[in-house]
Structure formats: structure tokens, C-alpha cells
C-alpha positions, 0 to 999 in steps of 0.5 A: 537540467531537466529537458521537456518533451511534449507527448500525445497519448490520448490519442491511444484507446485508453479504456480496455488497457489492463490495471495493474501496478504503478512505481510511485505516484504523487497527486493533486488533492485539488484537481481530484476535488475540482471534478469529484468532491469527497463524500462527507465521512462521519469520522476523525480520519479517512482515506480512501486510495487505490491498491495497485497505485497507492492514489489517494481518491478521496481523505481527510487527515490522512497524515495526523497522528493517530491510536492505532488499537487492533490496526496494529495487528496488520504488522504483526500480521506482516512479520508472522507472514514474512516468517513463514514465506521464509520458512523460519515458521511452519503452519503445522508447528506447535507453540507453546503458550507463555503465562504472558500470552495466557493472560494477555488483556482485551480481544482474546482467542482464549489460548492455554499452556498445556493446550497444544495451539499450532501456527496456523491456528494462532494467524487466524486467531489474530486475524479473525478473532483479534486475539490479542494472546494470539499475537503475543504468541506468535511475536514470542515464536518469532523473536523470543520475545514480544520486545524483540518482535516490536523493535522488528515492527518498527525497522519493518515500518521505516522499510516500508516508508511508515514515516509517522508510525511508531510500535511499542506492542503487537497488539494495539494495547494503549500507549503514548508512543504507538501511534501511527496514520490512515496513511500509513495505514494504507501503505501498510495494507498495500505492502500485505496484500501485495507481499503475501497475497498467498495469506491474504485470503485469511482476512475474509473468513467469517468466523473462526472456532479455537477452544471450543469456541467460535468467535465471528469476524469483526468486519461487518462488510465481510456479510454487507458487500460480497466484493469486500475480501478485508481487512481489519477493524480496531476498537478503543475509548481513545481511538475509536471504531475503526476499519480498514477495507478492501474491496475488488470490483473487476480488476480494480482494488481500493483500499478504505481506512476509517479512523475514529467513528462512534459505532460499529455499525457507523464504521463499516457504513462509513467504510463502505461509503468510501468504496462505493464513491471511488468505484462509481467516480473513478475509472481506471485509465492505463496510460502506457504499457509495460515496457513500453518505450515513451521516448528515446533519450540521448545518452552521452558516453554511451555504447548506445547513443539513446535509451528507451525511457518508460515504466517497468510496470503498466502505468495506470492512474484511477481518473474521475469519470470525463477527465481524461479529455482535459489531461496534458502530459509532459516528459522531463529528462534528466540533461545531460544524462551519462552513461553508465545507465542501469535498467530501473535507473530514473532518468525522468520525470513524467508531469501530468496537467489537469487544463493548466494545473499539474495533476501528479509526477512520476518517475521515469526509468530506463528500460534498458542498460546502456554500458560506458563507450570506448575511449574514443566515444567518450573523448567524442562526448565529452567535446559535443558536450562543450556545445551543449 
């Protein structure tokens, strides 16, 4: 049984409060289109969300099923990335170059067998030049094969909560079965920048020289817009141009995912438009603090009779410009709730109301662990319970 309680937060000076991450977030594509109509995108799919949150702001078939060309290299990008942070590889480490690698098809940054090529220069050849025998490369220096690295890109997506994606190479090359969203897409770059902020940075070189030869980013935002720092573009007959950007804007990060345009230059134009539209139509809006206790829930066979409910990070939503005013907030408990408790443990749900219509839920937790009473608290609990 769930439990309202009515809570009053705009009285609280919302607009210096700091933007940082939010647990999980469901929103109301309704509510955000009544105030701040998307703007008109030239491309199949498109999504446009905030980093910190994963709110999305504004899309369009964000959950269909699309090819994901060189967007795939975001994952293998991800598990190369996850070997080094764990020290299975080393930047300075010497790989050698297989005849597959040698003569992968497509985008290449023109490795060779006997010519030495190290870890470091493999991640930006796959980042920056898109090498496609960069990638295979490396998922061989990882897992011993490019099969092997691809069945840990597919575990690597269910981990990540990737429902509707599915691998079956590292590097994009066309295949009925890989295939994936702008949804997952976003959530994928979420995961990078906020798992490996220490290799994120690589996204936003210009131009890279292996071999002798120096092949330029395919991002044009990297030159167009200086707050734009990533992060991939994909191209194929069947998929498209497509674009994944990033851009920071103060404390702010959102994310744009461009699927399908019919140029290059259509498809940074498209993914820039995204960017410019959520920064001037939204703001960032901190409605409680970390830690910060919301309320106090009665717990039942408890050492404690209550329990701070509220978020472990600060809650921060990005809210179209003047809507703040028109938000109603409730806080629905979870009754009757028995101890033990678990910090981190969700005890209720926090539902947001535009005027009359609901807006988004969010989980609620327990900010602190509250251990089983003695047996003389528990006999005591267990009788008020039959009155409740």
C-alpha cells in the first residue's frame, strides 16, 4: 500500500542549486511538448537528452530499430576502456596486427603487421580516424578474438540496460542482427562519459597522424561550436549519416543522437540544432539536496521508529523555461514498511504533476539503515500493525 504525502518544495530558492546526477527518471513527453514543442529535425530518429539525468527533452522514434554503422565503435570503445581502467591493458603496450585487422574493410587507420602500433594509438585511431582495423585489433588484444570481444559488447549492453540492441561486430559493418536505438545510443554515451571521464576527452581531438598519415575527425562540431567536446559520427547506404553529440554549456551536459540525415554536413546542422534548443528551452532546476532528507517514514520493527527518505545524489530535473511555478510534488510510501532497511533501499515513490497531469516518477530511498528491533519491539509492532 502506497501512502501520499504532500510536499512543498518551491518555496526553496531552486535556481542556484548545483546539476549533478539524478538515480533514474521517467518523463512525460506530454507535458514537455504542451510548453516546448520540438523542434523539426530533418532525419529518421533523434533524441535529445540530459547527460546527468538521461531526461529526454525532445525525440522522435527514439526506440525503433535502427543500423548502427560506426556508432557501434561507442561499445567497443567501452570495453577497451574498461581493460585499461582495470589494467589488463596498458596504453604503452605493443599489439600485434592480425591479416584480419590488416585488411579490415571500410574506415581504416591503415595499420600493419610488422609495423609496431601500441594501445594508445589503436584508441584514437578508432576514435578519431574511425579505423575499423583499429577496432578489430584491439577486441583481439582484449578477448583473443573479434567473436569473443562481440559476445562481451552484447553482456556489456544487457548490463548497461541496452534492451533493443544486439552486436555481431565491432565496427559497424552491415548485418541483419546488429542493430540497436537513439535510446540506447544515449544511455550507452551516459555510461562512457560518466564511467571513463579520464578517456573522454580523446573524443574531441581534431585530427590524428598514424602511418604517416593524418586523417581528421568526422565531427564537424568539434570546429562549429567550441562547447561541443564528442562524440561519434556513423555513416552507411542503409543507416544513414549519423551523429552523436555532446556539448557543456556551464554546468549543464546534453546529449544529441542523429539517426538517418542525408548528408554530412545535414547531420551536424541537425545535431547542433538539438543542442541549441535544449540549452535556450530548458533550465536546470535542483529540487532537493543530496542526502537531504524529504521526509521521515515510519518503519515498523525497527531499532529506529523512522527513516529519512530522500535521494543519495542531488535530484535535478531540466525543466522548460516558467514551468517551475505550475509543479505539484507528492511522496508516496511504501506501507507498511518493515524493518530491516538498507541505505540505498527504495521506500517511495516521488510523482511530479504539471497543473493536474503527472510529469514523471522517481524513486525514492532510504538515507540510512535502520536494523531489526528487539523481540519486545517487534511483538509491540506486530500488535499496532493489526490496527493499522
Amino acid at each position: 500500500m502506497s501512502r501520499p504525502h504532500h510536499l512543498n518544495f518551491f518555496s526553496q530558492d531552486l535556481s542556484m542549486r548545483a546539476f549533478i546526477v539524478l538515480l533514474s527518471l521517467l518523463t512525460s513527453a506530454l507535458a514537455f511538448a504542451e510548453t516546448t514543442p520540438s523542434p523539426a529535425v530533418a532525419a529518421r530518429a533523434w533524441l535529445l537528452v540530459d547527460h546527468s539525468s538521461g531526461q529526454p527533452l525532445a525525440e522522435h522514434e527514439a526506440d525503433a530499430r535502427i543500423e548502427p554503422a560506426s556508432l557501434t565503435k561507442l561499445m567497443t570503445a567501452y570495453l577497451t576502456f574498461a581493460s585499461l581502467k582495470q589494467g589488463a591493458l596498458k596504453g604503452d603496450q605493443a599489439v600485434p596486427v592480425s591479416e584480419k585487422a590488416w585488411k579490415a574493410p571500410g574506415s581504416r587507420m591503415f595499420i600493419e603487421p610488422k609495423r609496431p602500433v601500441t594501445v594508445d594509438e589503436l584508441v584514437r585511431g578508432m576514435i578519431v580516424q574511425s579505423g575499423n582495423d583499429a577496432c578489430i585489433a584491439l577486441a583481439e588484444a582484449v578477448a583473443g578474438t573479434e567473436e569473443a570481444f562481440v559476445q562481451r559488447m552484447n553482456l556489456e549492453a544487457r548490463r548497461l540496460g541496452l534492451a533493443n540492441t544486439h552486436y555481431m561486430n565491432t565496427t559497424g559493418l552491415p548485418d541483419p542482427q546488429h542493430y540497436t536505438t537513439a535510446r540506447d545510443l544515449a544511455r550507452l554515451v551516459q555510461a562512457l562519459i560518466r564511467d571513463f571521464p579520464e578517456y573522454y576527452p580523446i573524443y574531441s581531438q581534431k585530427e590524428f597522424t598514424y602511418n604517416r598519415i593524418t586523417q581528421p575527425n568526422r565531427n564537424r562540431l568539434l570546429w562549429l561550436d567550441p562547447t561541443v567536446d564528442g562524440v561519434k559520427t556513423g555513416h552507411t547506404e542503409a543507416a544513414g549519416f549519423c551523429l552523436i553529440a555532446s556539448g557543456k554549456r556551464g554546468p549543464r551536459r546534453l546529449i544529441s543522437v542523429v539517426l538517418g540525415t542525408d548528408s554530412d554536413a545535414l547531420r551536424a546542422q541537425e545535431a547542433q540544432r538539438l543542442l541549441n534548443h535544449g540549452f535556450l528551452n530548458f533550465e536546470p532546476v535542483r529540487l532537493y539536496g543530496k542526502a537531504q532528507a524529504i521526509s521521515q517514514l515510519k518503519v515498523f520493527k525497527g531499532g529506529s521508529g523512522m527513516v529519512p527518505a530522500g535521494f543519495l545524489d542531488d535530484f535535478v530535473l531540466s525543466l522548460p523555461k516558467g514551468m517551475t511555478a505550475r509543479m505539484k510534488v507528492q511522496l508516496f510510501s511504501q506501507q507498511p514498511l518493515l524493518a530491516p532497511v538498507q541505505q540505498g533501499q527504495r521506500i517511495a515513490t516521488l510523482k511530479l504533476f504539471l497543473d493536474d497531469n503527472l510529469f514523471g516518477e522517481y524513486p525514492v530511498v532510504a538515507l540510512e539503515t535502520v536494523p531489526v528491533a528487539g523481540i519486545i519491539g517487534r511483538a509491540w509492532d506486530s500488535l499496532m500493525l493489526l490496527f493499522q
